[in-house]
py3Dmol code that shows the C-alpha trace and the ligand (Angstrom):
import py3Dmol

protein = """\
ATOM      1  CA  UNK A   1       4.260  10.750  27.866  1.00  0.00           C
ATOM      2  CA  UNK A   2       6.539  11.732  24.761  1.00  0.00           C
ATOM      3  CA  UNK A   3       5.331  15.365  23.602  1.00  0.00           C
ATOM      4  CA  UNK A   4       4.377  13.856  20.341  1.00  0.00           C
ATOM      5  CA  UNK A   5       2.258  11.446  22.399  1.00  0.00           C
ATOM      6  CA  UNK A   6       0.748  14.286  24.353  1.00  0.00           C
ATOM      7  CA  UNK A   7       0.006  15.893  21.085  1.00  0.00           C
ATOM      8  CA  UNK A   8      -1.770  12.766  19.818  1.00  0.00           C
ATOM      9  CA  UNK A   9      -4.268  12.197  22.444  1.00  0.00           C
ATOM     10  CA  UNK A  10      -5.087  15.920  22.559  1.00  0.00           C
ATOM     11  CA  UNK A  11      -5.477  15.494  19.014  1.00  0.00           C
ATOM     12  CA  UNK A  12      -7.881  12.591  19.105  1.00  0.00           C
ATOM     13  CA  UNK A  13      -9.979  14.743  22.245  1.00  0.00           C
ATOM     14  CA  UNK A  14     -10.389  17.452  20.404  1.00  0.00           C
ATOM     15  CA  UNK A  15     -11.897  15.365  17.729  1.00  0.00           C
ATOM     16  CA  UNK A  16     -13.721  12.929  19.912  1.00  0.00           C
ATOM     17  CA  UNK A  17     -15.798  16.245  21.575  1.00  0.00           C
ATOM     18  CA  UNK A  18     -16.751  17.443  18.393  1.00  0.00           C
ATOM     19  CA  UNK A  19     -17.877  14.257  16.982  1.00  0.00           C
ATOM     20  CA  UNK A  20     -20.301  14.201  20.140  1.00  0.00           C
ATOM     21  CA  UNK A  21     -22.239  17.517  18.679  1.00  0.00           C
ATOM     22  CA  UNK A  22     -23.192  15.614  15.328  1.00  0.00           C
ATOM     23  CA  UNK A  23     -24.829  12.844  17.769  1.00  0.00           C
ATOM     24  CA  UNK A  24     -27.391  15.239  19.010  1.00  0.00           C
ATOM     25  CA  UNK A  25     -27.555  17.492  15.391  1.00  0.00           C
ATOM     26  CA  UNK A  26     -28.620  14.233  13.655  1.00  0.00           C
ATOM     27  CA  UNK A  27     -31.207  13.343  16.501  1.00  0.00           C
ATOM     28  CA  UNK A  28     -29.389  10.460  17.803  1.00  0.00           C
ATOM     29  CA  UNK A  29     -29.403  10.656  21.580  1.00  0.00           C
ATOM     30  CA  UNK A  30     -31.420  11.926  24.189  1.00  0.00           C
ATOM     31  CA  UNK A  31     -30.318  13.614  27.940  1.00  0.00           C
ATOM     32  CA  UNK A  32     -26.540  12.130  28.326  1.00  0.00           C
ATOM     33  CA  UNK A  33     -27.095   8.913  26.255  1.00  0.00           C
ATOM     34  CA  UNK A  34     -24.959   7.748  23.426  1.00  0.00           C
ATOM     35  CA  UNK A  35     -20.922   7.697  23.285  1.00  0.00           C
ATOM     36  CA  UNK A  36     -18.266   8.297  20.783  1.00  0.00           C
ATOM     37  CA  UNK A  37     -14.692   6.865  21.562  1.00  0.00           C
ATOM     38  CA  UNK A  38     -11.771   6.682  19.461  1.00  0.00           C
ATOM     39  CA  UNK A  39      -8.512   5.003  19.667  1.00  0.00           C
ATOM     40  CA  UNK A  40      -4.680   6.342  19.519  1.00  0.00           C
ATOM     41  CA  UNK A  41      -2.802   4.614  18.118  1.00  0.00           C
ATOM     42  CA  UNK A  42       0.810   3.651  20.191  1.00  0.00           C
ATOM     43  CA  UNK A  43       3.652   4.976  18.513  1.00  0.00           C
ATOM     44  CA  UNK A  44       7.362   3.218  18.456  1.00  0.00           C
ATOM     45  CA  UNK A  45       5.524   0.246  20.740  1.00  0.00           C
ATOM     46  CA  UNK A  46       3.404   2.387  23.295  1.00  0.00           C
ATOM     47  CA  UNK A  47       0.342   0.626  23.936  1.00  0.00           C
ATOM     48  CA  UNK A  48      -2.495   2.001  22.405  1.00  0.00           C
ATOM     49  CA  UNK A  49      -5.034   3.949  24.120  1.00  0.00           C
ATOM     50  CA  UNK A  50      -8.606   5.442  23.859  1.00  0.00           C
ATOM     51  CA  UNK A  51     -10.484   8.365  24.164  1.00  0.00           C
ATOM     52  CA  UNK A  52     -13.771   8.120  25.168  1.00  0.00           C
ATOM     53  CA  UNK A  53     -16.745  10.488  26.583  1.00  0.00           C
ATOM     54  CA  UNK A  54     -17.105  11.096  30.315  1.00  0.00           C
ATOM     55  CA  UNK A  55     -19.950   9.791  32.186  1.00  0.00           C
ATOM     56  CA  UNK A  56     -23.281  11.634  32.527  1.00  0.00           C
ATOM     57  CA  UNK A  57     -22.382  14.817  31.310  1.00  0.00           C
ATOM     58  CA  UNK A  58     -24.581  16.940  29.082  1.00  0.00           C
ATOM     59  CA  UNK A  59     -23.624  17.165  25.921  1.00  0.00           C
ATOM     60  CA  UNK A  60     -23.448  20.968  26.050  1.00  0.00           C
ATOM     61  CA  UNK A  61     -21.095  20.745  28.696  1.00  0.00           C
ATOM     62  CA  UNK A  62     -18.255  18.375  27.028  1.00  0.00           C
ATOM     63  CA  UNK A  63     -14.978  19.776  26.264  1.00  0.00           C
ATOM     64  CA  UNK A  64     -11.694  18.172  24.907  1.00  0.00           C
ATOM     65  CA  UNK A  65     -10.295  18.514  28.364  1.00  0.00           C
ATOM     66  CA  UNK A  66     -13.348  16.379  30.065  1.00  0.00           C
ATOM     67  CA  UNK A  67     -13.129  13.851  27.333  1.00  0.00           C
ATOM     68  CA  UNK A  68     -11.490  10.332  29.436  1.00  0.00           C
ATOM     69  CA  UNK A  69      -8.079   8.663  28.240  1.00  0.00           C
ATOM     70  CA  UNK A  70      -8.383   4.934  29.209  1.00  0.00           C
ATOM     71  CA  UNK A  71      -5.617   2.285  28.050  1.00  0.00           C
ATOM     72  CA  UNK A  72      -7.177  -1.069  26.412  1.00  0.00           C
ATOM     73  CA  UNK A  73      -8.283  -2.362  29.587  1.00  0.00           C
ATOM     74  CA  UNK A  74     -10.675   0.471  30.091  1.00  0.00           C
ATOM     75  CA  UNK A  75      -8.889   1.793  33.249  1.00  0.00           C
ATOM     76  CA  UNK A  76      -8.522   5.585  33.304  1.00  0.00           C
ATOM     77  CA  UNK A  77      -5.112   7.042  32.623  1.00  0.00           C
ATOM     78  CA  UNK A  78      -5.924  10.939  32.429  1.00  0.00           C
ATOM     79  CA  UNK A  79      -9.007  12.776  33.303  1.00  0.00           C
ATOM     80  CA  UNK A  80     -10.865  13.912  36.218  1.00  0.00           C
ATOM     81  CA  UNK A  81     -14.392  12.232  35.446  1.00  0.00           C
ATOM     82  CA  UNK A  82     -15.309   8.888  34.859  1.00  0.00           C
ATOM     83  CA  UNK A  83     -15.371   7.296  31.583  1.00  0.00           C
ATOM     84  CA  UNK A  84     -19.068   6.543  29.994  1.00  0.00           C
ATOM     85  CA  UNK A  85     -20.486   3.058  31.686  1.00  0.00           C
ATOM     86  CA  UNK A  86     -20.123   2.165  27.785  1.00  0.00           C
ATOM     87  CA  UNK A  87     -16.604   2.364  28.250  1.00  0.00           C
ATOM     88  CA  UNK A  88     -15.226  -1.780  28.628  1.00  0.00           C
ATOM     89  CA  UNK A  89     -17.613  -2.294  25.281  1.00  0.00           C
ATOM     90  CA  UNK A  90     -15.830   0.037  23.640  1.00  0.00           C
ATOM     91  CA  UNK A  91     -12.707  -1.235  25.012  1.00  0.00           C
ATOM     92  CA  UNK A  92     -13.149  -4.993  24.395  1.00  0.00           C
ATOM     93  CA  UNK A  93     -14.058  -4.051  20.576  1.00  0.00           C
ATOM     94  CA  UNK A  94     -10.722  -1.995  20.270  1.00  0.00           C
ATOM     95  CA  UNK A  95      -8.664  -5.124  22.121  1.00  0.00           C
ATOM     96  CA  UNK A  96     -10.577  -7.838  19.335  1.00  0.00           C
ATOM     97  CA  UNK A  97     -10.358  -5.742  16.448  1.00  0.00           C
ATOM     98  CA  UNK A  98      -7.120  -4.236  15.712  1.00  0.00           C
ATOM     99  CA  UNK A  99      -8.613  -1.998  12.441  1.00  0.00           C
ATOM    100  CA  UNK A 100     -11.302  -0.623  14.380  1.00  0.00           C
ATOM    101  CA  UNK A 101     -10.125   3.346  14.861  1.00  0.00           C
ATOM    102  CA  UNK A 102     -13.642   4.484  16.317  1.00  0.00           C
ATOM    103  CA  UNK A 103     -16.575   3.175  18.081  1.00  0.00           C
ATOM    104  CA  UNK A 104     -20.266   4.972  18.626  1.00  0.00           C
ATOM    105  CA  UNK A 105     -22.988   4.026  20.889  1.00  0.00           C
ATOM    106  CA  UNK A 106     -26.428   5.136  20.564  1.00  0.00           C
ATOM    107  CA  UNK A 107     -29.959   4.481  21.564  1.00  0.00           C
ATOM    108  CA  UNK A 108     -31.497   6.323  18.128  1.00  0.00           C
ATOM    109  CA  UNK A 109     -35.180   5.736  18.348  1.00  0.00           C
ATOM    110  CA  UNK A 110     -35.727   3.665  15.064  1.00  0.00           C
ATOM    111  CA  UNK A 111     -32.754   1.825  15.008  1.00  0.00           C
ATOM    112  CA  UNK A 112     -33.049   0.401  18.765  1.00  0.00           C
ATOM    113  CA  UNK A 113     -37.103  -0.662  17.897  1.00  0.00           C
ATOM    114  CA  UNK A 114     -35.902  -2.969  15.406  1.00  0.00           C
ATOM    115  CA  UNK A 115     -33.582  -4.153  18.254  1.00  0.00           C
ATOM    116  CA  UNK A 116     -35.882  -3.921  20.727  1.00  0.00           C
ATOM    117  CA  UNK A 117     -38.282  -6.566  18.346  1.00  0.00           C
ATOM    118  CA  UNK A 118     -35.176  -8.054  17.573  1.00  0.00           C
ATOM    119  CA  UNK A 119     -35.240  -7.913  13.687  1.00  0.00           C
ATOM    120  CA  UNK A 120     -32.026  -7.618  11.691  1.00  0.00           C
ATOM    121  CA  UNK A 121     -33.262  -4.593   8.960  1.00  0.00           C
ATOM    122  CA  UNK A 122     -33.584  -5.717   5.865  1.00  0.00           C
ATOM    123  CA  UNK A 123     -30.826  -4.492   2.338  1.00  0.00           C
ATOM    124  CA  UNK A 124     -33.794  -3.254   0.906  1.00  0.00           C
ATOM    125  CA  UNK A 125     -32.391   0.055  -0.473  1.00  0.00           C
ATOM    126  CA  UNK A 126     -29.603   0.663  -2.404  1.00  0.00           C
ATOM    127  CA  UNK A 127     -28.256   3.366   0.470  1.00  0.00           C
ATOM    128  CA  UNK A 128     -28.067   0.377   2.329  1.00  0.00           C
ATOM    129  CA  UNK A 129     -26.425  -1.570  -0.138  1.00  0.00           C
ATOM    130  CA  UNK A 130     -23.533   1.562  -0.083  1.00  0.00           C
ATOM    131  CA  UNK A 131     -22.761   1.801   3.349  1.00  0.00           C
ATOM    132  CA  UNK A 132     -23.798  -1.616   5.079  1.00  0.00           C
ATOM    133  CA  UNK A 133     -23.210  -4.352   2.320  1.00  0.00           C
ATOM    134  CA  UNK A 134     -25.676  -6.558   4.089  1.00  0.00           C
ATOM    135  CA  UNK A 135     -28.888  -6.642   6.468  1.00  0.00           C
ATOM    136  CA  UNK A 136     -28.039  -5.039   9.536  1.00  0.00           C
ATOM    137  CA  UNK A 137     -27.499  -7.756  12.396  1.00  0.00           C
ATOM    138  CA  UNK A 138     -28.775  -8.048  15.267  1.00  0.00           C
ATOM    139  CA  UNK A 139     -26.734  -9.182  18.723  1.00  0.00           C
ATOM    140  CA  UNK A 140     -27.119 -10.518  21.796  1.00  0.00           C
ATOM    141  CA  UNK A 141     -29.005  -9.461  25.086  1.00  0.00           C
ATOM    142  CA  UNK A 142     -26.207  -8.343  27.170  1.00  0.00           C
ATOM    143  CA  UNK A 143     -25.967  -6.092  30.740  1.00  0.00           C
ATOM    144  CA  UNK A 144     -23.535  -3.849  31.547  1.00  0.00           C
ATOM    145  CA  UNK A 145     -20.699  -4.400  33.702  1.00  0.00           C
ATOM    146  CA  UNK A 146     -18.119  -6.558  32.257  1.00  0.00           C
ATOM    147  CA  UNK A 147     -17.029  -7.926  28.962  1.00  0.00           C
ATOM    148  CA  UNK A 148     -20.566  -9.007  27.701  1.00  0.00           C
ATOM    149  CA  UNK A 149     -21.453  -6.013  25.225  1.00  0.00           C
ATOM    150  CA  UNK A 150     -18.338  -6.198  23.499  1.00  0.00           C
ATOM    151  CA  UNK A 151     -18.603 -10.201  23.209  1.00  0.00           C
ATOM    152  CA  UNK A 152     -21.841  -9.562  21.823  1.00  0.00           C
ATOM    153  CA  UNK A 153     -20.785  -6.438  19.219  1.00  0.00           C
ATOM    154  CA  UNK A 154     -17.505  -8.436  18.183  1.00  0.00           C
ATOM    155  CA  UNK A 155     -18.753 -11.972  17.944  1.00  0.00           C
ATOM    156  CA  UNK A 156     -21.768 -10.650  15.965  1.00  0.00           C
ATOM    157  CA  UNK A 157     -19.914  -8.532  13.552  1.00  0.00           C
ATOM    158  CA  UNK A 158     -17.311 -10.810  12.845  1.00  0.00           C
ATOM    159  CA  UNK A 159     -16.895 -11.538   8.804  1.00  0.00           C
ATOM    160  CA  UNK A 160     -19.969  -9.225   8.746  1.00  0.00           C
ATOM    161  CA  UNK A 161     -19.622  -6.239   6.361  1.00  0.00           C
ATOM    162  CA  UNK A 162     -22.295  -4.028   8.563  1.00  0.00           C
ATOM    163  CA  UNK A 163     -20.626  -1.755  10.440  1.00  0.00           C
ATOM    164  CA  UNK A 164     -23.321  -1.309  12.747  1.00  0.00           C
ATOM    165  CA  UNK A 165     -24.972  -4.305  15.373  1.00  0.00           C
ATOM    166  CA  UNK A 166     -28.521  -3.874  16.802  1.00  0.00           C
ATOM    167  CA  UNK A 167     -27.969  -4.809  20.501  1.00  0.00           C
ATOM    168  CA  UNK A 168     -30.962  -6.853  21.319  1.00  0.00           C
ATOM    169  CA  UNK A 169     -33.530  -4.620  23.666  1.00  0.00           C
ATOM    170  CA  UNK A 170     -30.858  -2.220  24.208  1.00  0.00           C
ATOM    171  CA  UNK A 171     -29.611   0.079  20.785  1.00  0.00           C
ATOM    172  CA  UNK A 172     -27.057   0.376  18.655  1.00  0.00           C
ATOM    173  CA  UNK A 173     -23.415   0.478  18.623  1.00  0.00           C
ATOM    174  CA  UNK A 174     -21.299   1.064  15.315  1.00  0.00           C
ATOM    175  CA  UNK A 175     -17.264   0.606  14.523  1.00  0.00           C
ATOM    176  CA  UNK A 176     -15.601   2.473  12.239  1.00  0.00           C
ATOM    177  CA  UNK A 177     -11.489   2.848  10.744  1.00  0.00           C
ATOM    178  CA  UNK A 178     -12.240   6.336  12.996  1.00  0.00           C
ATOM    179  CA  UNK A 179     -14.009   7.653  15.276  1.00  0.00           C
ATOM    180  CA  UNK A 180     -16.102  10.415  11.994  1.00  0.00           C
ATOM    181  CA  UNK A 181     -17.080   6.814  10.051  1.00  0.00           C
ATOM    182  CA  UNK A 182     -18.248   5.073  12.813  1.00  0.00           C
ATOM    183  CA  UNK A 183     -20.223   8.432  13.651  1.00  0.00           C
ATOM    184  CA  UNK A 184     -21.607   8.110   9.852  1.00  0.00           C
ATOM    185  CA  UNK A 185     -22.368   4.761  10.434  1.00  0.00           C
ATOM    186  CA  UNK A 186     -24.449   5.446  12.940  1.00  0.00           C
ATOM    187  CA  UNK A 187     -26.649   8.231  11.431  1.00  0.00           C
ATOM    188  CA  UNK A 188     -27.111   6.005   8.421  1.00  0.00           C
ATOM    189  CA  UNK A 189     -28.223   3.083  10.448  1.00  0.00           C
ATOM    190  CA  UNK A 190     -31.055   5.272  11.860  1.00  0.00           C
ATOM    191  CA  UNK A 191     -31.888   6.759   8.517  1.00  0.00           C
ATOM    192  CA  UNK A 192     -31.773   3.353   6.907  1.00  0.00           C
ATOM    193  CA  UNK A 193     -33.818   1.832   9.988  1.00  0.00           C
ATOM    194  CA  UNK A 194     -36.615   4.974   9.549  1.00  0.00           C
ATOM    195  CA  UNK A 195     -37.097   4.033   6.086  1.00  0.00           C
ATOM    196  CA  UNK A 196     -37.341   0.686   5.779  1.00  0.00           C
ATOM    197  CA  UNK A 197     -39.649   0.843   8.848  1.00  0.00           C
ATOM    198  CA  UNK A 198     -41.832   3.682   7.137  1.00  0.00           C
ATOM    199  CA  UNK A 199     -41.783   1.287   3.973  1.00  0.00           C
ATOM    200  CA  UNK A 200     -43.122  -1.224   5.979  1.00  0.00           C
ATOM    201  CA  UNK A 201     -45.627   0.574   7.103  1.00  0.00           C
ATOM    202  CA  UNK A 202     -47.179   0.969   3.025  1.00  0.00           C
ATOM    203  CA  UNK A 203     -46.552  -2.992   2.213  1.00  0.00           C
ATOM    204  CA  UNK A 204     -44.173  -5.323   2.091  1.00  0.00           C
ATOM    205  CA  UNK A 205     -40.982  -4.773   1.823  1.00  0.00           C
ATOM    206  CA  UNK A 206     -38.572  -6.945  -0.019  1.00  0.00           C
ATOM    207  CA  UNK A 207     -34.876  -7.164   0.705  1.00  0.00           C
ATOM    208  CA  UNK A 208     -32.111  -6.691  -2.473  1.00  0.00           C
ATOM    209  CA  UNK A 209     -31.015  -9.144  -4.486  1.00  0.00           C
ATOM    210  CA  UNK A 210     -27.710 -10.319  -3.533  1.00  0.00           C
ATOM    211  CA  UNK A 211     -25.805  -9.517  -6.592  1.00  0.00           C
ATOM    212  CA  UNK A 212     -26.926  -6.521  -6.422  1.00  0.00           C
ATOM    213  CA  UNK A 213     -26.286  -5.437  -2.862  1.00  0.00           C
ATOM    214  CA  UNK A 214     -22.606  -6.815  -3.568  1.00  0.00           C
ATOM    215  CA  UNK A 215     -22.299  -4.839  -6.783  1.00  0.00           C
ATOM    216  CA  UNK A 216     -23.477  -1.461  -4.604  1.00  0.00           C
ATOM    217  CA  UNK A 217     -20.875  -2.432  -1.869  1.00  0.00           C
ATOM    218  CA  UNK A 218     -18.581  -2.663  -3.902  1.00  0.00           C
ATOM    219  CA  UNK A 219     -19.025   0.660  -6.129  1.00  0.00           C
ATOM    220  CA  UNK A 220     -19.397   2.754  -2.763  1.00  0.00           C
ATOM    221  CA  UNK A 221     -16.605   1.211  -0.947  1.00  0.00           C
ATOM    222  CA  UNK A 222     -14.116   1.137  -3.779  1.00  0.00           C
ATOM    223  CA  UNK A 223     -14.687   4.266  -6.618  1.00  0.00           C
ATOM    224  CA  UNK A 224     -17.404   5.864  -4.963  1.00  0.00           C
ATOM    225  CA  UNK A 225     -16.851   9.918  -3.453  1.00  0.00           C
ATOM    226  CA  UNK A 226     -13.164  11.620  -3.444  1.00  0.00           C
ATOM    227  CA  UNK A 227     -11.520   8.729  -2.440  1.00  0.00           C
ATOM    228  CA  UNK A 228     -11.085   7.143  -6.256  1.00  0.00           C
ATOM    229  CA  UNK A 229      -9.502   7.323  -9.179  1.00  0.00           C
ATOM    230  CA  UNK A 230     -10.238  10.888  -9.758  1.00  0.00           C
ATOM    231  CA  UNK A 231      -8.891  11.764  -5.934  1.00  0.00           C
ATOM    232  CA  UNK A 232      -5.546   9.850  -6.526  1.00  0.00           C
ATOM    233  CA  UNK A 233      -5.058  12.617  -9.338  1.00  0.00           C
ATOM    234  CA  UNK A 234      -5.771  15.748  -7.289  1.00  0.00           C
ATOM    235  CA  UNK A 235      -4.773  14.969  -3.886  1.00  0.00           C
ATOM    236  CA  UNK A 236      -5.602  18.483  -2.539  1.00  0.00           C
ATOM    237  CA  UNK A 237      -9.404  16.851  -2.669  1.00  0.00           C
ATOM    238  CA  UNK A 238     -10.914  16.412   0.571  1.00  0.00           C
ATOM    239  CA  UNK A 239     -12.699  12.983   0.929  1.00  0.00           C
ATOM    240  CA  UNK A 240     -15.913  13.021   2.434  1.00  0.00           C
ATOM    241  CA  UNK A 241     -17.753  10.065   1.034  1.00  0.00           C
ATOM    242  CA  UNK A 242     -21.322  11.380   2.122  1.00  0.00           C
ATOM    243  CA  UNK A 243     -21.782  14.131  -0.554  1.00  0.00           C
ATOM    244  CA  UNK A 244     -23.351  13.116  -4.246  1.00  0.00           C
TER     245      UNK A 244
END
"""
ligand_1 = """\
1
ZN
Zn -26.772 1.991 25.854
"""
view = py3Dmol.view(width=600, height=400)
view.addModel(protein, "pdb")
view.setStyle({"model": 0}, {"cartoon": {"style": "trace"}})
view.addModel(ligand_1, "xyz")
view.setStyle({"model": 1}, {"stick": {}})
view.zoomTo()
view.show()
């Protein structure tokens, strides 16, 4: 590996451990479920590869230097412990989907009991609107062990503006340009998923009119946070969409 390649994938470690900690600070997993992986991207024609989380480790004991480097294929190029049994989803969604930079797995409680009834969550709220542009779908039944997860996630969120699928009786998995938006896209999926279910709970709840949810999609993919107008004048501005 080129230094510059070395420096990459340390790079992307480093950021793939950290990204685990907001997992468990925004109540997302329990014990050693839930996964964050990203991919590095091949320079001057490498292949590209992926970082992913090792498998059941406790999340107080990752590091950057137990996080897994795996090529495509999900076979394990660089690290002692084995990849997360997550880890040939994660690859089969980075082989299909060549602008996916990050991929998150989780089995948040509120999100995975509208998979587990298998219920796509309504657009009801205009957060939803923002960050989803659509109901959030739900996929397929589908075991681990080979390529079936990833079928499922890809398939289903093909032409789909959700970032997030709700694996049937199984959780949630969520893609992202990196590895931080498909971590965001997971803790708004669950927040999202609580309140629409709470709603529920007081009456019915009616989903968004279309024009609408297209007119919010729109706003917060295109001016809304740092990342507009105002942000092309003062690059120094950090971009993180989340704040108000
Ligand atoms: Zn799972």
């Amino acid at each position: 590996m080129s230094d510059d390649r070395t420096r990459a994938v340390e790079r992307v470690k480093d950021e793939v451990c950290a990204l685990h900690a907001e997992l468990l600070r925004w109540g997302l997993v329990a014990w050693t479920s839930g996964n964050v992986s990203a991919r590095v991207v091949g320079a001057d024609g490498a292949d590209d590869l992926m970082v992913i989380k090792p498998s059941g480790l406790a999340y107080n004991e990752l590091t950057p230097q137990s996080m897994v480097v795996c090529d495509l294929d999900g076979k394990v190029l660089e690290g002692d412990l084995s990849p997360s049994s997550d880890t040939a989803a994660h690859a089969y969604v980075y082989r299909h989907r060549p602008d996916v930079g990050g991929v998150v797995h989780t089995h948040s409680p509120y999100a995975t009991a509208w998979a587990t009834a298998g219920e796509a969550i309504p657009c009801a709220i205009t957060a939803m609107g923002d960050e989803f542009g659509d109901d959030i779908p739900v996929g397929p039944f589908a075991l681990i062990g080979d390529d079936s997860i990833g079928q499922g996630i890809v398939a289903t969120l093909d032409g789909h503006r959700s970032p997030a699928v709700l694996m049937r009786q199984h959780g949630v998995f969520t893609i992202g340009k990196d590895a931080k938006a498909a971590v965001k896209a997971a803790v708004m999926c669950e927040d999202v998923a609580r309140t629409v279910h709470l709603a529920r709970q007081l009456g019915q709840v009616e989903r968004l009119q279309q024009h609408y949810v297209d007119r919010l999609y729109d706003r917060y993919q295109n001016v809304y946070g740092q990342d507009g107008a105002a942000a092309a004048a003062t690059p120094a501005t950090t971009s993180e969409g989340e704040s108000a």
